[in-house]
Each structure stands twice: as structure tokens, then as C-alpha cells.
C-alpha positions in Angstrom: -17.5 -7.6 93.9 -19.5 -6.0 91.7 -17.2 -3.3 90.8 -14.4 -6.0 90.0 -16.8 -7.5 87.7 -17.5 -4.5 86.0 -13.7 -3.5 85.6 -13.5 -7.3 84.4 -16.2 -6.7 81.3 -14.4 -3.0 80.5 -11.3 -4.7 80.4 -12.6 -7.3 78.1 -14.4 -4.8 76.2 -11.3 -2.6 75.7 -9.5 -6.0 75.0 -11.6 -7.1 72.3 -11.8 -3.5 71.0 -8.5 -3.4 70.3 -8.2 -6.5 68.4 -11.2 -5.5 66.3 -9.2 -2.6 65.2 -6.1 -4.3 64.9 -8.0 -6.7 62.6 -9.3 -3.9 60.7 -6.2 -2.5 60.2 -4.7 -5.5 58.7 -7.5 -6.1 56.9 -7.5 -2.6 55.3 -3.7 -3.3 54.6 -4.6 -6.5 52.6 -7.2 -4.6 50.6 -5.1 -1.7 49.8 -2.4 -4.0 49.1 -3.9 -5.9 46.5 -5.2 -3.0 45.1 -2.1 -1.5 44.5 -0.9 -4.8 42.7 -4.2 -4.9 40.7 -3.5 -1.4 39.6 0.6 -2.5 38.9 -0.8 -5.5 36.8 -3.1 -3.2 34.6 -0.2 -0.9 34.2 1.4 -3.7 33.1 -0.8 -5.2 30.6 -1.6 -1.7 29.1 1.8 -1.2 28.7 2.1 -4.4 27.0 -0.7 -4.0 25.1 0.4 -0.8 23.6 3.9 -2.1 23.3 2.6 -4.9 21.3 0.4 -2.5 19.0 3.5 -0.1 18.4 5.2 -3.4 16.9 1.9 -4.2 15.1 2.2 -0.9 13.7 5.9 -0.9 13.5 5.8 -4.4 11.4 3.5 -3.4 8.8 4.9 0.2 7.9 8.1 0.9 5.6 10.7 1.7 6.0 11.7 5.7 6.3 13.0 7.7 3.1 17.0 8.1 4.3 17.5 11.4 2.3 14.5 12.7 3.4 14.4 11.7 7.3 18.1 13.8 7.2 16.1 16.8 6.5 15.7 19.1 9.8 12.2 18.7 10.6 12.4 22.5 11.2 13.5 23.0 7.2 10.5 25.3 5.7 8.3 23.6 3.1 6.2 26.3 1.8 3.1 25.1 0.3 2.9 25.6 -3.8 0.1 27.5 -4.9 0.3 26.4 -8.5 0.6 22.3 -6.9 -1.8 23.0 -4.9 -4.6 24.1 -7.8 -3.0 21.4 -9.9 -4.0 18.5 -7.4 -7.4 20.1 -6.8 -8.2 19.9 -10.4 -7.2 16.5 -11.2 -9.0 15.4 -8.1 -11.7 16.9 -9.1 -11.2 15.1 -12.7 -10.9 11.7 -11.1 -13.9 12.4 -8.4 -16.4 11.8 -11.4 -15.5 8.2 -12.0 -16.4 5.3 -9.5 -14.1 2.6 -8.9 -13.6 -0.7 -7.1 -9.9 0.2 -6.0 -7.1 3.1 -5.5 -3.9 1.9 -6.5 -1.5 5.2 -4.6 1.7 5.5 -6.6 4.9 3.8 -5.6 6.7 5.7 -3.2 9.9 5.4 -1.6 11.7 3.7 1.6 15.5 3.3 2.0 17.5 4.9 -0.9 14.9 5.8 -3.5 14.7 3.8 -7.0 14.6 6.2 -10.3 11.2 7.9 -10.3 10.8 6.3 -13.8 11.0 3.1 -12.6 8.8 3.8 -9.8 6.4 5.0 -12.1 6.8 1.9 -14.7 6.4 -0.5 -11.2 2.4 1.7 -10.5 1.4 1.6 -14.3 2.8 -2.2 -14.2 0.5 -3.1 -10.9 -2.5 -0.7 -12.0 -3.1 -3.0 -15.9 -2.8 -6.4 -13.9 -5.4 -5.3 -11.2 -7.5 -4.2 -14.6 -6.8 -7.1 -16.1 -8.1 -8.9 -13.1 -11.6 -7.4 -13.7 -11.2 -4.9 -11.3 -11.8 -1.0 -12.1 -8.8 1.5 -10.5 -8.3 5.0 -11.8 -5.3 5.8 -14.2 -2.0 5.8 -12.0 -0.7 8.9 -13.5 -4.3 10.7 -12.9 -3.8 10.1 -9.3 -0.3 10.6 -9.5 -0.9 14.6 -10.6 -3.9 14.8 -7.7 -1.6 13.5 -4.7 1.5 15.7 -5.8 3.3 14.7 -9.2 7.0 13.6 -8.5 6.9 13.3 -4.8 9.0 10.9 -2.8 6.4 10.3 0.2 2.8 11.7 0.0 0.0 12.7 2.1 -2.0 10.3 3.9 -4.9 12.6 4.2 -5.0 13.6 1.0 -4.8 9.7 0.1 -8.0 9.2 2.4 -10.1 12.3 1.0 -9.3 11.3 -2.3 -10.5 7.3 -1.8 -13.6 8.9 -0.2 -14.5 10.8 -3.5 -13.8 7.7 -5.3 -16.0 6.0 -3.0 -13.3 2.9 -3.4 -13.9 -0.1 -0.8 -10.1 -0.8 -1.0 -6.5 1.6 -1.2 -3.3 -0.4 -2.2 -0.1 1.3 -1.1 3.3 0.9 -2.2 6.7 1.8 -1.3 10.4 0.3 -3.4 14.0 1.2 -2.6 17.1 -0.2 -1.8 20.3 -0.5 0.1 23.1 0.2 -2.1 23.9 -3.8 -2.1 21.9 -4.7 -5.4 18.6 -5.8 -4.1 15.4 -4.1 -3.5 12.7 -4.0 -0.4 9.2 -3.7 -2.0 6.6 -3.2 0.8 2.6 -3.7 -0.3 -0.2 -2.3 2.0 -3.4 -2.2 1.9 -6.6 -1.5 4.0 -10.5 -2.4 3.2 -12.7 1.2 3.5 -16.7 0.9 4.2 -19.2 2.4 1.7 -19.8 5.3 4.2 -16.7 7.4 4.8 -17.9 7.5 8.9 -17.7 3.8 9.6 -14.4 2.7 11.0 -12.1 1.7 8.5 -10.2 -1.8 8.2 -6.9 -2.8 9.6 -3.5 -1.5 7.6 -2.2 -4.9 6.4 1.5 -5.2 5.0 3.7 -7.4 3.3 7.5 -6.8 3.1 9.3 -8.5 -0.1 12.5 -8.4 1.3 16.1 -8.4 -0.4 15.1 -8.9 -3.7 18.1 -9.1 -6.0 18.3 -7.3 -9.7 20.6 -5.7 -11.9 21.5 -4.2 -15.0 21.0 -6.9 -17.0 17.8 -7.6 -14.6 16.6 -4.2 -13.5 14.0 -3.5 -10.8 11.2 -3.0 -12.9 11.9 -6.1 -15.1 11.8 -7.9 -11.7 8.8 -6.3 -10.2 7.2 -7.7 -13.9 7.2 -11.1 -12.5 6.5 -10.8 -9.3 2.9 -9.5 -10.2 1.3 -12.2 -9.4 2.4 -12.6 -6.0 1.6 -8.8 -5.3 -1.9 -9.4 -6.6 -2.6 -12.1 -4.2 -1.4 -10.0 -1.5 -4.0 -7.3 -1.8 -6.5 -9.9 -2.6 -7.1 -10.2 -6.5 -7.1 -12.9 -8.6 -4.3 -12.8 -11.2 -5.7 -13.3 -14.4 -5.1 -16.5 -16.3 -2.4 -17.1 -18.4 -2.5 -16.3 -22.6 -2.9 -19.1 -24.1 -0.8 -19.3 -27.6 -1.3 -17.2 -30.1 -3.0 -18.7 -32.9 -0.3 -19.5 -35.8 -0.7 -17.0 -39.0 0.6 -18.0 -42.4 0.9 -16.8 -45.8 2.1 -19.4 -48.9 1.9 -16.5 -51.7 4.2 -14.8 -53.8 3.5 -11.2 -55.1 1.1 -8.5 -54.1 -2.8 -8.7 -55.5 -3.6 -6.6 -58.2 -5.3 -3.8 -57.0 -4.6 -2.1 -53.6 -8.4 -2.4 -52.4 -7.7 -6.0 -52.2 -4.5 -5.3 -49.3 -6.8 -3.4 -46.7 -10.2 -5.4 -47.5 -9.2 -8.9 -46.6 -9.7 -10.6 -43.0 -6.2 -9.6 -40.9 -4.2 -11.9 -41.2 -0.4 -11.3 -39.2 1.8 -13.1 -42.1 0.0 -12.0 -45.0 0.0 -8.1 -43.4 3.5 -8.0 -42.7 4.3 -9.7 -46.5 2.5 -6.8 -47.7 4.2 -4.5 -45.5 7.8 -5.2 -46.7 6.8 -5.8 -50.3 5.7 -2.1 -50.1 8.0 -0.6 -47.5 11.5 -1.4 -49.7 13.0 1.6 -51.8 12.6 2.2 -55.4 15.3 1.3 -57.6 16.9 4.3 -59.2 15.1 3.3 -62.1 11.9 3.5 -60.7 11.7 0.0 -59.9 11.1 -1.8 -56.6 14.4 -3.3 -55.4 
């Protein structure tokens, strides 16, 4: 009897053993199962994360330089001593000034503009942030320091430059076209701390897409007007409007009788430009005025 009982309990034991492990195992199952979908959903989101930062990126750069991006990235570009000493120099010029703002010259995207009219577009841009009460270095000054004449420049350079400035703001911008008679003008810009090792703001972007012009309207008359647009975008105020110019007029006939009198007197715009013709026509063979 007694040995019957014991085989009973070791039966049971084993019994119960067996499920506990069973149990176990499923339970281990479960847990390794949901691990790997935890670790399947943060693959996920990471990849959806970055994906959606690539666009982020993607959205607020321009477009690439065609010409350029069919150059073999193997092609040598040897580095020019002479640019090289130039850039450091003017660099060096512009580091002694302080301003609010680095205005980088217009560069291109697509097919390029003329590099006269991108240059007119930067020294357009440059007097309205100026005129907005804001101080930014002469265009062609930083033009000479980042590499005079160059399609695309370099962003470090940009950076080390804006440091040396000790500027709380760069303005980027980038024009070309399509061949179809409008333009794509793209305007970044991104906030910089005081001290050069805080993080930097974010790159923010607008896109002024197929914007139309011609030869009777070319791109830089266009650009003209869209100033004050551009200047809300990086976040000046466009200055007021001129009011009218105050009206000038002259009722008199005949010059004054000495010459004194014609450069002493208050300007005055009509009177000025009387004098200016009176004296400016040619002398009669004679001798006499015509």
C-alpha cells in the first residue's frame, strides 16, 4: 500500500513537473515572441523616422546644379593656390566687422542664370535687408572670401566665415531654370547662437516655384519685386514704402549774374537742372550760347 502511494505522489510529481515546464516553455515563447515584435516595431519607426527626416531634408534643399552633377565625381579639382590666398584675405578683411546677418551669394540649381544676374539678384537682396535696419557685409566682399564666380560653394567655409562674423543668422540662395521661361528661386536660412559650440537652428527653406520672366521681363527685374516676399521669409521687416517725392519748381528765366550765386543757393531739383542746360548747350560759332 504504501509503495502504491508513493508511486502515486511520484507520478503526480513528474505529472505536474512536466506541465510546469511545458508552461514555461510557452511562456518563454510569448516573451520572446513579443520581443521580437517590439524590436520589429522600433525598426520600424526608426525607419520611419529617418525616412521622414531624409524628406524633411530633402524638401528644404535645392535643387542640384545639372551641368555640374554630370561631372564624374572622380574628375580632379585641384585646389588654387592663388584662390585659396585670395579667399583667406578677404576673409580676413570681412572678419573685422560685426554684423547682424550673412547674406551667401546666389548660387545655382537647375540650368544656371547668367552670373551677372545672379550677382545683381545678392546686391538686390543685400540693400533691402540694409534698408531694413539690419547690418550684412558687402555681397561682393563675401563673394571674393567663399570663391569669386563659383556655381555652388562650400558649406564649411560658409560656416567658419559666419562664425568670424559672429552673425546670429546666414541667408542662402540658389536661382535657375528649366529651359521653359520661368525660374525656381529657393531662400534658406538657419538662426546660429552667439557661441559657435551651441547647436545651431534648423535649415528652413522656401521654394518660389515656376516663376515666369522674359526678355522684356528678365529674372532680375522680376526678383526686384518679389523682395518683399523674400524678406518676410528670412524674417525682416520690409521697409516702408517712399512716400512722394516732394515737388521742385523753378518760375525763372535766365541765369543769376554771378556764378557764386548757382552753387550757393539751397538745392533745389528744377532750378539745378535749369542751370544745368542753360550751361551745358554749345557755343554758337560766334561765341554765343545757342
Amino acid at each position: 500500500m504504501n509503495r502504491t502511494r508513493i508511486a502515486l505522489v511520484a507520478a503526480l510529481l513528474i505529472a505536474a513537473g512536466w506541465l510546469g515546464f511545458q508552461q514555461f516553455e510557452q511562456m518563454a515563447e510569448e516573451r520572446a515572441a513579443k520581443a521580437a515584435r517590439d524590436a520589429s516595431a522600433a525598426t520600424m519607426r526608426f525607419i520611419q523616422e529617418r525616412r521622414r527626416l531624409e524628406q524633411q531634408q530633402a524638401a528644404v534643399q535645392p535643387h542640384g546644379d545639372r551641368p555640374l552633377d554630370s561631372i564624374p565625381k572622380t574628375y580632379p579639382r585641384p585646389a588654387s593656390v592663388w584662390r585659396t590666398t585670395e579667399q583667406d584675405y578677404y576673409e580676413g578683411l570681412l572678419s573685422k566687422g560685426r554684423f547682424d546677418l550673412l547674406l551667401v551669394p546666389f548660387q545655382v540649381q537647375d540650368f544656371a542664370l547668367d552670373r551677372s544676374t545672379r550677382s545683381l539678384m545678392t546686391a538686390e537682396l543685400a540693400v533691402a535687408i540694409g534698408a531694413a535696419q539690419k547690418k550684412v557685409p558687402d555681397p561682393y566682399l563675401v563673394g571674393r572670401a567663399l570663391g569669386d564666380g563659383e556655381r555652388r560653394l562650400n558649406v564649411d567655409r560658409v560656416n567658419r566665415l559666419a562664425d568670424k562674423l559672429q552673425v546670429t543668422r546666414i541667408v542662402w540662395g540658389y536661382v535657375g531654370h528649366l529651359r521653359d521661361k520661368t525660374m525656381r528661386i529657393t531662400i534658406q536660412y538657419q538662426d546660429r547662437p552667439e557661441n559657435p559650440g551651441e547647436p545651431r537652428g534648423a535649415l528652413e527653406a522656401r521654394h518660389f516655384e515656376k516663376v515666369p520672366f522674359s526678355e522684356e521681363d528678365p529674372p532680375a527685374e522680376v526678383f526686384r519685386r518679389m523682395l518683399p516676399e523674400v524678406l518676410k521669409t528670412i524674417g525682416v521687416d520690409p521697409p516702408p514704402p517712399a512716400g512722394p517725392g516732394a515737388e521742385s519748381r523753378f518760375e525763372a528765366d535766365g541765369l543769376p549774374p554771378s556764378p557764386l550765386q548757382m552753387a550757393s543757393d539751397r538745392a533745389e531739383p528744377a532750378r539745378d537742372a535749369y542751370y544745368t542746360s542753360k550751361c551745358s548747350r554749345p557755343l554758337h560759332p560766334e561765341g554765343r550760347k545757342e
